[in-house]
Backbone and ligand atoms as CSV (ligand in chain L), in Angstrom:
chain,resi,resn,atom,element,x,y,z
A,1,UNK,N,N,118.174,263.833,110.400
A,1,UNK,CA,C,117.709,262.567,110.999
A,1,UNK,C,C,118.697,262.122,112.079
A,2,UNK,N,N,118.127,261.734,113.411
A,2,UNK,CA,C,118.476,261.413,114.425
A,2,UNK,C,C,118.756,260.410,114.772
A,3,UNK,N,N,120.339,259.461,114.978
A,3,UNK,CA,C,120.377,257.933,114.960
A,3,UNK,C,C,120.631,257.933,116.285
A,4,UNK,N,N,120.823,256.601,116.513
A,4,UNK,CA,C,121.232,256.144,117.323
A,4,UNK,C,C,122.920,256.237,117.697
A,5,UNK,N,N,123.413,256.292,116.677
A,5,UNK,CA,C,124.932,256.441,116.445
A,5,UNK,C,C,125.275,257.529,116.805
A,6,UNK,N,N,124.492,258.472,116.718
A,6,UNK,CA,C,124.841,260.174,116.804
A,6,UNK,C,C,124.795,260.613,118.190
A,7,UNK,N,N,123.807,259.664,119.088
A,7,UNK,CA,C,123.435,259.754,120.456
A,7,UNK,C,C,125.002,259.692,121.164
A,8,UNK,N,N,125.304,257.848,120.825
A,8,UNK,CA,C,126.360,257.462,121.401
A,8,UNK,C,C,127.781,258.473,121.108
A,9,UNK,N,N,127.616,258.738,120.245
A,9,UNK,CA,C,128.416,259.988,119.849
A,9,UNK,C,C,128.957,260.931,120.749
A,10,UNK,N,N,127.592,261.432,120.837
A,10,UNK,CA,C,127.556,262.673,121.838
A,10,UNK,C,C,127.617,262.137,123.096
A,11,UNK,N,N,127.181,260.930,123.695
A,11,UNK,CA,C,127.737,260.493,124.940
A,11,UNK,C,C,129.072,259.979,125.049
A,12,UNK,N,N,130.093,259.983,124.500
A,12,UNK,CA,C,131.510,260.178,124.416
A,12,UNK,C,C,132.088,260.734,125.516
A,13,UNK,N,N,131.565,261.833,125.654
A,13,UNK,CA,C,131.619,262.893,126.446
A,13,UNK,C,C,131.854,262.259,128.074
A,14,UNK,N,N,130.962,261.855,127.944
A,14,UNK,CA,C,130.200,261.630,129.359
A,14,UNK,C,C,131.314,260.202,130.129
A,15,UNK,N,N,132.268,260.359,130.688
A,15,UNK,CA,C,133.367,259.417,131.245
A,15,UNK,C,C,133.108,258.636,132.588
A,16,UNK,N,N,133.365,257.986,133.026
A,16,UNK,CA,C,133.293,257.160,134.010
A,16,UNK,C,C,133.982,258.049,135.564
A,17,UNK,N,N,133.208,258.435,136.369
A,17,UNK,CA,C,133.526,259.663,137.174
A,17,UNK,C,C,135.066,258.757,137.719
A,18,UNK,N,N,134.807,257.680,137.742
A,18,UNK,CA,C,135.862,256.995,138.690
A,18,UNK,C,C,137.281,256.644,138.023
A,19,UNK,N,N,137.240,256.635,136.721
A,19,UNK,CA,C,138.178,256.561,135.344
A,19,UNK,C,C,137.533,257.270,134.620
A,20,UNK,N,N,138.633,258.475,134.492
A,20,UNK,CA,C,138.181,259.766,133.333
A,20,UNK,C,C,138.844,259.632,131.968
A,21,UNK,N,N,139.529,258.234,131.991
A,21,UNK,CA,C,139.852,258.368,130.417
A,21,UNK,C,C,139.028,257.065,129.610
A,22,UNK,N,N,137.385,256.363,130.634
A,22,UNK,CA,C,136.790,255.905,129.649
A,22,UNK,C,C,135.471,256.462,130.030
A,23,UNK,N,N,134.908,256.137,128.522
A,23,UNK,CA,C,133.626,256.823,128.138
A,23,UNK,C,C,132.367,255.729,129.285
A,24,UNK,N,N,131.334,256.380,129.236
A,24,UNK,CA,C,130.077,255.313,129.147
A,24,UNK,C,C,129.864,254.121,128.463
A,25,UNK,N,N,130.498,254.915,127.416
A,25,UNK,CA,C,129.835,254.091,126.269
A,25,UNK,C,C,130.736,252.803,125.841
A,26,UNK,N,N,132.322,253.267,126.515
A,26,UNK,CA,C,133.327,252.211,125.901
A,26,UNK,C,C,133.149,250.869,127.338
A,27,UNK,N,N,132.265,251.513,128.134
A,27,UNK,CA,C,132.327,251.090,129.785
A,27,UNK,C,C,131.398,249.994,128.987
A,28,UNK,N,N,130.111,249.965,127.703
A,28,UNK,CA,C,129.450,249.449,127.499
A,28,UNK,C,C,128.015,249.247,128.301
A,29,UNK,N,N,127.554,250.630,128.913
A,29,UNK,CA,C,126.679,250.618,129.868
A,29,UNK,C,C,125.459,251.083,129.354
A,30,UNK,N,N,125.514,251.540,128.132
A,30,UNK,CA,C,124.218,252.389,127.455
A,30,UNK,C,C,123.880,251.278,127.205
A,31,UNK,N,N,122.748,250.593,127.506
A,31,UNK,CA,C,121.688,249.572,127.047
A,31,UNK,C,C,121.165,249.720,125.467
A,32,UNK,N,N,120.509,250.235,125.688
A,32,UNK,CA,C,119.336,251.464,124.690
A,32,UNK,C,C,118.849,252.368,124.778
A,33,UNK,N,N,118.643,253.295,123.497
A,33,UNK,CA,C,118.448,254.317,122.881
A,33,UNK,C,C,116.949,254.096,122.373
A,34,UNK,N,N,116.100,255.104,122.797
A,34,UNK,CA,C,114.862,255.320,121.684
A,34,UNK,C,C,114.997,257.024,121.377
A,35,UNK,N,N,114.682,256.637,120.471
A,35,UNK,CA,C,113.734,258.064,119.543
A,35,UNK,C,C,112.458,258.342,119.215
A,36,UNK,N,N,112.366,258.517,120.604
A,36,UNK,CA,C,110.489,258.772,119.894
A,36,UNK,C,C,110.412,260.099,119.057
A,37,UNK,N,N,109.127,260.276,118.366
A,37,UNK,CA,C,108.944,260.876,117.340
A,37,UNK,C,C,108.780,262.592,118.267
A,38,UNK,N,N,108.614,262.529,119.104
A,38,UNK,CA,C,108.489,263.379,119.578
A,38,UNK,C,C,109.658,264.443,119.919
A,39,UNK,N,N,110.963,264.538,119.403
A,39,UNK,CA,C,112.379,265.175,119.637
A,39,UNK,C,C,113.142,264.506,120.686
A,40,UNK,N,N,112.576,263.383,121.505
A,40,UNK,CA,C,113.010,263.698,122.798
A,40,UNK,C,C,113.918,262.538,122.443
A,41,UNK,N,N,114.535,262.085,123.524
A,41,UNK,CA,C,115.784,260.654,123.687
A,41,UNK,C,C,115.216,259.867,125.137
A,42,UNK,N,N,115.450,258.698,124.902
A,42,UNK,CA,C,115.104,257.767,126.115
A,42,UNK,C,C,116.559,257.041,126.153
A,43,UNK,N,N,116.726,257.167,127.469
A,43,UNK,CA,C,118.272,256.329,127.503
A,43,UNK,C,C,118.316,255.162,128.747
A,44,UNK,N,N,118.608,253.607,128.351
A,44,UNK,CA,C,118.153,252.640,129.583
A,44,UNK,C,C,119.788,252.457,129.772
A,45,UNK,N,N,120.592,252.730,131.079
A,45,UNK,CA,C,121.602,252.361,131.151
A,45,UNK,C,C,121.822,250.976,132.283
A,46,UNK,N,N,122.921,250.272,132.070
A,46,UNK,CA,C,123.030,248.736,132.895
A,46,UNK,C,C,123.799,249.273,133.876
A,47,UNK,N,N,123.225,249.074,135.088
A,47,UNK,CA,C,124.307,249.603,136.354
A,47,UNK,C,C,125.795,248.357,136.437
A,48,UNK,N,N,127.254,248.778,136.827
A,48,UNK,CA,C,128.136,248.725,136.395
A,48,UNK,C,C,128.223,247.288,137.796
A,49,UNK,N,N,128.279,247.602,138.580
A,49,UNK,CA,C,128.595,247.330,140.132
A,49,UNK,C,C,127.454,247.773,140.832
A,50,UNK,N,N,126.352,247.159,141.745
A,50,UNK,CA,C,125.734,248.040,142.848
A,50,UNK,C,C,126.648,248.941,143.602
A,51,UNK,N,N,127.656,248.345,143.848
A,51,UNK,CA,C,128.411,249.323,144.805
A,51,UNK,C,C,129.189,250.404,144.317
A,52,UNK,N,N,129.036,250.325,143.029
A,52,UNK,CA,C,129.473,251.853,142.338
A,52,UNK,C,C,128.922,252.859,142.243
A,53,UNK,N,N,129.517,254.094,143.157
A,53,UNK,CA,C,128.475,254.734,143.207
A,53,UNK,C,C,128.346,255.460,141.913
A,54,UNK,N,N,129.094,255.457,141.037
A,54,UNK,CA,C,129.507,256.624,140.037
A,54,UNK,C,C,127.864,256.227,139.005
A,55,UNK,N,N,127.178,255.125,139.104
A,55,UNK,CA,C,126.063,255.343,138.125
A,55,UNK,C,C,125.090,256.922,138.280
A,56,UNK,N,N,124.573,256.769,139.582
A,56,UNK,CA,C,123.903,258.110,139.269
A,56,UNK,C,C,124.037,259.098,138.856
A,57,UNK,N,N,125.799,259.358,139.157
A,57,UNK,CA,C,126.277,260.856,138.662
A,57,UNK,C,C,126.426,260.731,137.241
A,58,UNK,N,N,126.604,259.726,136.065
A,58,UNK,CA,C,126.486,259.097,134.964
A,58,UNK,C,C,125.347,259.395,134.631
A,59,UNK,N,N,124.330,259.337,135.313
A,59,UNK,CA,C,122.441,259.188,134.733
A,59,UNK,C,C,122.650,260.388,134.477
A,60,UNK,N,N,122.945,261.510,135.364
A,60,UNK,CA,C,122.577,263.212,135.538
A,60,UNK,C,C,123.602,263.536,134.307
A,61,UNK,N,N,125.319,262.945,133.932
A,61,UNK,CA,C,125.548,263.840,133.037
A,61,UNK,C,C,124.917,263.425,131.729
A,62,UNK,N,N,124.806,262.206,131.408
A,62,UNK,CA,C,123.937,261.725,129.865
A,62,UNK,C,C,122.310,262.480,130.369
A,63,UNK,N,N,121.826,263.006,131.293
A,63,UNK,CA,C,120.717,263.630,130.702
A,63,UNK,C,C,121.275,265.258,130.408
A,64,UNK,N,N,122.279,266.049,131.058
A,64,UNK,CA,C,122.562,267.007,130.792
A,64,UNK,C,C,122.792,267.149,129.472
A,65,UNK,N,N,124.049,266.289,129.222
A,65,UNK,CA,C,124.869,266.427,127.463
A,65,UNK,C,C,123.360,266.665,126.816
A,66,UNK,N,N,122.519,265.596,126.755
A,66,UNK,CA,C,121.529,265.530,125.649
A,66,UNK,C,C,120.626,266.416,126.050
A,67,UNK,N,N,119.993,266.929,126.857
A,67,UNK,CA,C,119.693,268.606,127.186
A,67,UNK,C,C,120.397,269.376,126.341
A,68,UNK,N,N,121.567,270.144,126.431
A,68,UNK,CA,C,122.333,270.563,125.808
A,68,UNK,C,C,122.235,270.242,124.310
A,69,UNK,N,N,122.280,269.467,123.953
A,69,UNK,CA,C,122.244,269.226,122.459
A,69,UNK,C,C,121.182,269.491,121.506
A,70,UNK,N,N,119.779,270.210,122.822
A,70,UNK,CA,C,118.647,270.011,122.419
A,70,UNK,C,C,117.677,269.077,122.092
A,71,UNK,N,N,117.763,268.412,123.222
A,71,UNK,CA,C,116.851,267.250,123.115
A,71,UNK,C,C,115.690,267.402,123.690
A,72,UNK,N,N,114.662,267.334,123.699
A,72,UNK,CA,C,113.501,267.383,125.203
A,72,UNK,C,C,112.321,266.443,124.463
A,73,UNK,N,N,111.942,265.899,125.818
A,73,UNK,CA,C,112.296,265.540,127.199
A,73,UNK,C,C,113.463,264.591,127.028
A,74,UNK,N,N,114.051,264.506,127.780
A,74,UNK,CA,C,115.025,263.749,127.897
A,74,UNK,C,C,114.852,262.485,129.139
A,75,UNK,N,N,115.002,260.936,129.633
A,75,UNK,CA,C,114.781,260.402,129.917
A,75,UNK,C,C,115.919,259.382,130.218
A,76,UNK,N,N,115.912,259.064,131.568
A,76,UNK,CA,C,117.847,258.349,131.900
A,76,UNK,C,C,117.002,257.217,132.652
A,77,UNK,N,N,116.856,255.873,132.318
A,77,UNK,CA,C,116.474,254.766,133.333
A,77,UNK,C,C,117.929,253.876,133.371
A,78,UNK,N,N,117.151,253.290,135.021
A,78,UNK,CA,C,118.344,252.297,135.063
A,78,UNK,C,C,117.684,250.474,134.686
A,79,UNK,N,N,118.297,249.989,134.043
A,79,UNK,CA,C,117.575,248.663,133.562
A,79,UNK,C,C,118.402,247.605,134.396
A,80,UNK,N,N,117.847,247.265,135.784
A,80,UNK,CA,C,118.318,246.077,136.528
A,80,UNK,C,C,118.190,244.508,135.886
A,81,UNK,N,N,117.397,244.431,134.938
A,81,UNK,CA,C,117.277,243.185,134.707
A,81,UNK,C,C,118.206,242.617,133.926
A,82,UNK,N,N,118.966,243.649,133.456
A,82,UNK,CA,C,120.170,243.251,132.351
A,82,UNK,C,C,121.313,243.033,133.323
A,83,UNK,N,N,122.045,241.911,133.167
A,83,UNK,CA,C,123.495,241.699,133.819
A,83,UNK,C,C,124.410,242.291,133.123
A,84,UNK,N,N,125.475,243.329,133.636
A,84,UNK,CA,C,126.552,243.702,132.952
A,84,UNK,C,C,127.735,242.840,133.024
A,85,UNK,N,N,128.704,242.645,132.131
A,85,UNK,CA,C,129.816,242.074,132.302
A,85,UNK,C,C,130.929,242.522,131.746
A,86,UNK,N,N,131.910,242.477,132.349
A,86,UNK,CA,C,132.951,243.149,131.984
A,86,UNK,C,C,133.484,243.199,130.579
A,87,UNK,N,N,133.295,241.637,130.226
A,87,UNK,CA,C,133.370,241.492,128.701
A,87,UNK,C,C,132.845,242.604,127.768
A,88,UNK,N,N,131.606,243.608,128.402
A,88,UNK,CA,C,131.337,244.521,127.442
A,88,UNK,C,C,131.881,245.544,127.199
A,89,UNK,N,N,133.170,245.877,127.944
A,89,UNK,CA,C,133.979,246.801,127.997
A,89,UNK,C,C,134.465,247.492,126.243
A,90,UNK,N,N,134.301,247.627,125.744
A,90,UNK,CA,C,135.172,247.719,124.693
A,90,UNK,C,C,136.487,248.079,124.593
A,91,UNK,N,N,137.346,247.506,122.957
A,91,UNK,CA,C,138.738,247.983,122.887
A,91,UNK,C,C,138.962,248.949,123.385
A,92,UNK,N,N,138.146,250.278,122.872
A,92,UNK,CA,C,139.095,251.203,123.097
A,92,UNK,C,C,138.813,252.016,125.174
A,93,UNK,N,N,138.042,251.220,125.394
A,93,UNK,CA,C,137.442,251.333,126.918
A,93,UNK,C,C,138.935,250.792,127.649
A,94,UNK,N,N,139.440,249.035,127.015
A,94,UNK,CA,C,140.201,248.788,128.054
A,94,UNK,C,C,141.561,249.433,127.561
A,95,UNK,N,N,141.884,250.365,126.569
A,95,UNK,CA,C,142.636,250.885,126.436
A,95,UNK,C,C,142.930,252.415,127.290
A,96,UNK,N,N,141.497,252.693,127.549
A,96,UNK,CA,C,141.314,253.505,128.928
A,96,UNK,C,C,141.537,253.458,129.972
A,97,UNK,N,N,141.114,251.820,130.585
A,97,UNK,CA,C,141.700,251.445,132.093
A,97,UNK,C,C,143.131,251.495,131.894
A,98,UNK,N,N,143.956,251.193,130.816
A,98,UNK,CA,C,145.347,251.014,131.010
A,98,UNK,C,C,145.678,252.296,131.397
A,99,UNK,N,N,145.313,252.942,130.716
A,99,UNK,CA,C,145.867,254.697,130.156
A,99,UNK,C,C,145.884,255.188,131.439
A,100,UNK,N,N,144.633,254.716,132.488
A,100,UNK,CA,C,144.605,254.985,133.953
A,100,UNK,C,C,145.469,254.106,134.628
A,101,UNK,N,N,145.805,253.356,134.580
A,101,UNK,CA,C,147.014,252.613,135.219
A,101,UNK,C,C,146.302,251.747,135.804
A,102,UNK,N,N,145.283,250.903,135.139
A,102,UNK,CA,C,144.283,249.459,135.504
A,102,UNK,C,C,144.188,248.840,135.067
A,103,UNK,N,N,144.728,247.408,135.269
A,103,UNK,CA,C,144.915,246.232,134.381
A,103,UNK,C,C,143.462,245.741,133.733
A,104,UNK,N,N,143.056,246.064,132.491
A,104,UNK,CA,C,142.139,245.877,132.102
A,104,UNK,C,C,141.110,243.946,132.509
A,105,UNK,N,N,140.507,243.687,132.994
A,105,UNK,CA,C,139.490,242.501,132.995
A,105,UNK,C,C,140.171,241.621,132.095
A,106,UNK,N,N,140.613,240.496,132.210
A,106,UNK,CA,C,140.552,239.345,131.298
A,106,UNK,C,C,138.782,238.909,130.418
A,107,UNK,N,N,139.401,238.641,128.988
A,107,UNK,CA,C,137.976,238.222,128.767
A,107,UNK,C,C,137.602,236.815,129.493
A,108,UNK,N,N,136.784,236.924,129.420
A,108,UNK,CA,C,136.241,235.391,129.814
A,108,UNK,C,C,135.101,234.830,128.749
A,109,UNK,N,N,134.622,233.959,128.888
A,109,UNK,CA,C,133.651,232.839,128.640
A,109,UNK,C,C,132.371,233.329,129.041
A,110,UNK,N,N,131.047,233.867,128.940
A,110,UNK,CA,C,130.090,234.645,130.070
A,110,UNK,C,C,129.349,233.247,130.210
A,111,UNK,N,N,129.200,232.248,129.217
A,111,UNK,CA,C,128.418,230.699,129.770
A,111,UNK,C,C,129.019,230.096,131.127
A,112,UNK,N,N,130.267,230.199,130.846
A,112,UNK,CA,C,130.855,229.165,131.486
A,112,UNK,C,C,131.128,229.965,133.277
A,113,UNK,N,N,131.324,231.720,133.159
A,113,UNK,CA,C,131.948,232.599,134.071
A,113,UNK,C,C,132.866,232.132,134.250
A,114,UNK,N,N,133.907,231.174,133.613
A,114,UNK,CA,C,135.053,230.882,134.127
A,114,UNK,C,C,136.066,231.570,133.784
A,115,UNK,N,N,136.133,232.259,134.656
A,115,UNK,CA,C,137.631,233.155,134.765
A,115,UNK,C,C,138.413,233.365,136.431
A,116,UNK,N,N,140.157,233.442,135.934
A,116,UNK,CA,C,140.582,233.175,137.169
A,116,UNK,C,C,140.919,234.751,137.655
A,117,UNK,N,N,140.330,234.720,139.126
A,117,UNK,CA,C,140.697,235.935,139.587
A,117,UNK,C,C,142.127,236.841,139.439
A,118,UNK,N,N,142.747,235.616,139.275
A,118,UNK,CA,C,144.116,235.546,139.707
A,118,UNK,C,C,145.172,236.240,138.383
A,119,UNK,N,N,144.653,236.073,137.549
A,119,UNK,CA,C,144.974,236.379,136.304
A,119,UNK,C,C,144.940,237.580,135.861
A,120,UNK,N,N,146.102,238.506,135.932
A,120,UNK,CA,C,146.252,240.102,135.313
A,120,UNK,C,C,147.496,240.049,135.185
A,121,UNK,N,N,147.384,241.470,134.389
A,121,UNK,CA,C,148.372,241.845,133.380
A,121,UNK,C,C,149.116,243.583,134.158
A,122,UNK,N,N,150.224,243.560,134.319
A,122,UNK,CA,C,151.008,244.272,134.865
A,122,UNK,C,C,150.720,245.602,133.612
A,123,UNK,N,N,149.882,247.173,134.655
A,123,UNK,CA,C,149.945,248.015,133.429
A,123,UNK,C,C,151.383,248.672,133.375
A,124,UNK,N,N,152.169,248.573,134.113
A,124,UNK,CA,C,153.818,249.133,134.067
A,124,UNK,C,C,154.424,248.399,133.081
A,125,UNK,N,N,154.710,246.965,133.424
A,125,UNK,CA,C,155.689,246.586,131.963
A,125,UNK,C,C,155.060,245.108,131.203
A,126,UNK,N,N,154.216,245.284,131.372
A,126,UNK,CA,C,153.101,244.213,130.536
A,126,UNK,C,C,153.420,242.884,131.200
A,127,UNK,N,N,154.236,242.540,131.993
A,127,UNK,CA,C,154.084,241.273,132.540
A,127,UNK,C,C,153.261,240.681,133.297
A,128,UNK,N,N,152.925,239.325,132.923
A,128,UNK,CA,C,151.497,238.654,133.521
A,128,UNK,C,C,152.190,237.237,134.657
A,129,UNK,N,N,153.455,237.561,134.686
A,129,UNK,CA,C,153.779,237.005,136.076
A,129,UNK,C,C,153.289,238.443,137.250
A,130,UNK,N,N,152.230,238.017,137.762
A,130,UNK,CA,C,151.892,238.707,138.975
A,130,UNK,C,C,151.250,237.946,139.974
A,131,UNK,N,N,150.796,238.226,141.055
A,131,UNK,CA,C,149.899,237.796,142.234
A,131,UNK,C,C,148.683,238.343,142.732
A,132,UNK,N,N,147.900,237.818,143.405
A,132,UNK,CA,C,146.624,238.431,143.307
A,132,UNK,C,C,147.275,238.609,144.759
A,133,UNK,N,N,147.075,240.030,145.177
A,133,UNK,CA,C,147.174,240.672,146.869
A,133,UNK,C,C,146.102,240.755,147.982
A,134,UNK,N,N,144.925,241.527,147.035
A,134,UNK,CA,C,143.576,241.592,147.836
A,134,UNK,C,C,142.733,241.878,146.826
A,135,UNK,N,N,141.780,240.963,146.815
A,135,UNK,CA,C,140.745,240.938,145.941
A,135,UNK,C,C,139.568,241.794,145.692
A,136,UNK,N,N,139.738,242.593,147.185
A,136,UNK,CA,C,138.905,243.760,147.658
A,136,UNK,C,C,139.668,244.892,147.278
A,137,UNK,N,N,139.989,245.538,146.303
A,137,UNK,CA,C,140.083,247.292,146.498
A,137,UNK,C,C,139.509,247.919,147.050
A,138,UNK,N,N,140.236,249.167,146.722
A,138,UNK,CA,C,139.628,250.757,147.326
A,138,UNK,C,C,138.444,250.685,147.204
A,139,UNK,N,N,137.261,250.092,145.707
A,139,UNK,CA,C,136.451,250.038,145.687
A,139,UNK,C,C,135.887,248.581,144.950
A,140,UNK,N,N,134.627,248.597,144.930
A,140,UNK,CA,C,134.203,246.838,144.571
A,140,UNK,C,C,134.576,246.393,143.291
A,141,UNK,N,N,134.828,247.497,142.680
A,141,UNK,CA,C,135.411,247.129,140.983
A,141,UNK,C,C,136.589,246.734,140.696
A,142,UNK,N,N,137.663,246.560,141.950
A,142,UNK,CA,C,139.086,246.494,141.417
A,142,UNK,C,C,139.607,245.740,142.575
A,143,UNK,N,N,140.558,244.759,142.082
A,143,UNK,CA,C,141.503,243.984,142.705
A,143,UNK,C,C,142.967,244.599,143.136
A,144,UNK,N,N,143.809,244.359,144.177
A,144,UNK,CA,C,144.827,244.521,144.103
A,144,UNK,C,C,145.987,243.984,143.458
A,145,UNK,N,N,146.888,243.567,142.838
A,145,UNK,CA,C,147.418,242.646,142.539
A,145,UNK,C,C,149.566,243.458,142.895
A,146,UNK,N,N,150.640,242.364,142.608
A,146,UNK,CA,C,151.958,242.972,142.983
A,146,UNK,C,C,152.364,242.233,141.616
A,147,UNK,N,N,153.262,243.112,140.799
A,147,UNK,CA,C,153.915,242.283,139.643
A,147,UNK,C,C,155.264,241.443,140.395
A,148,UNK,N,N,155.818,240.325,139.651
A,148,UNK,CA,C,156.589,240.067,140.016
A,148,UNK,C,C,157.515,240.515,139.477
A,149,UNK,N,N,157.867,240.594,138.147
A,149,UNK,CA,C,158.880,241.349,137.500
A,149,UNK,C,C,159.106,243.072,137.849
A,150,UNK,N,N,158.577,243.835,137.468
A,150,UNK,CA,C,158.689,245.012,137.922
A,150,UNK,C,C,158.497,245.518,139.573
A,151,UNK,N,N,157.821,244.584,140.556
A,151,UNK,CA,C,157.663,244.450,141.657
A,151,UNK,C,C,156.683,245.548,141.814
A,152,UNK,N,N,156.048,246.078,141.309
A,152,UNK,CA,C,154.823,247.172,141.314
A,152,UNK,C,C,153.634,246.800,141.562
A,153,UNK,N,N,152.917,247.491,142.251
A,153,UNK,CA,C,151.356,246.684,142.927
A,153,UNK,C,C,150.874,247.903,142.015
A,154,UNK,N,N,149.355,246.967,141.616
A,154,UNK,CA,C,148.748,247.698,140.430
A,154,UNK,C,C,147.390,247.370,140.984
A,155,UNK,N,N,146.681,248.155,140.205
A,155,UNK,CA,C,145.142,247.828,140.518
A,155,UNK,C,C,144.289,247.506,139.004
A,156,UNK,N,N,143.613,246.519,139.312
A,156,UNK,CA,C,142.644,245.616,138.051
A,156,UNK,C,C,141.492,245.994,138.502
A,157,UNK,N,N,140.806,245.758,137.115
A,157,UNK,CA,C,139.290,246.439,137.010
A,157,UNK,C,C,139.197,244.961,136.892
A,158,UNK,N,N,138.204,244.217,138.135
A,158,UNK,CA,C,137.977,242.870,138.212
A,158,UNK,C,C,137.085,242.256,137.097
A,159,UNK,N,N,136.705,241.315,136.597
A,159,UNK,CA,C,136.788,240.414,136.041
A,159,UNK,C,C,134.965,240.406,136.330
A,160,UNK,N,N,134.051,240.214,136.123
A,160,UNK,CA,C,132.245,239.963,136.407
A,160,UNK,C,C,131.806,239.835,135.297
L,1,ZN,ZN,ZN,155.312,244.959,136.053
């Protein structure tokens, strides 16, 4: 018998092209899972960022893995109507951005969206005396920021 648990499982695998030490799944992007009776898997994933491009290449490897595993047909949608937020990151996800050297998202409030841009955590020596530099990174997902203590400019997986 085929769960749902076993899916996410096997999408483990499947990492964030742009950060290879978190999953999909810790990214919190797998929406839902069906099992129709028919062998196959339906998978609705929440796009991360429009401007990321890394979702599509994400769609193609969660339909490969589950190919592979013997699944058919296999089925990858993208579900726009769902808002993602960073908050869905999981533990061991923002233990990934660190591991990559990215100050993981502050949680926030998702009623209120109140969170300060400004606010990160140094992944060199954990200090949260820092400055926000440029709010724009390399790419739309990440802030620049400079610690003050260690004097190291780091990059944050922003805050949405
Ligand atoms: Zn520092």
């Amino acid at each position: 018998m085929v769960t749902e648990a076993h899916i996410r499982n096997l999408l483990r695998v499947v990492k964030d092209p742009e950060i290879p030490t978190v999953s999909l799944v810790d990214m919190g992007v797998v929406h839902r899972i069906d099992l129709p009776a028919n062998g196959g898997v339906h998978v609705e994933l929440i796009p991360t960022f429009s401007g990321c491009p890394a979702m599509s290449v994400m769609a193609l490897e969660v339909e490969q893995v589950l190919r592979k595993a013997g699944f058919a047909p296999v089925t990858v949608a993208m579900n726009k109507q769902v808002a993602w937020h960073s908050n869905m990151i999981s533990e061991e996800g923002r233990k990934g951005l660190l591991e990559h050297g990215l100050s993981p998202p502050p949680h926030y409030d998702p009623n209120t969206q109140d969170y300060a841009l400004e606010a990160a955590t140094c992944p060199h020596c954990g200090s949260t005396r820092t400055v926000l530099k440029n709010p724009f990174g390399p790419t739309l997902c990440r802030a620049i920021h400079q610690c003050l203590d260690c004097q190291e400019t780091f990059e944050q997986f922003k805050p949405v």
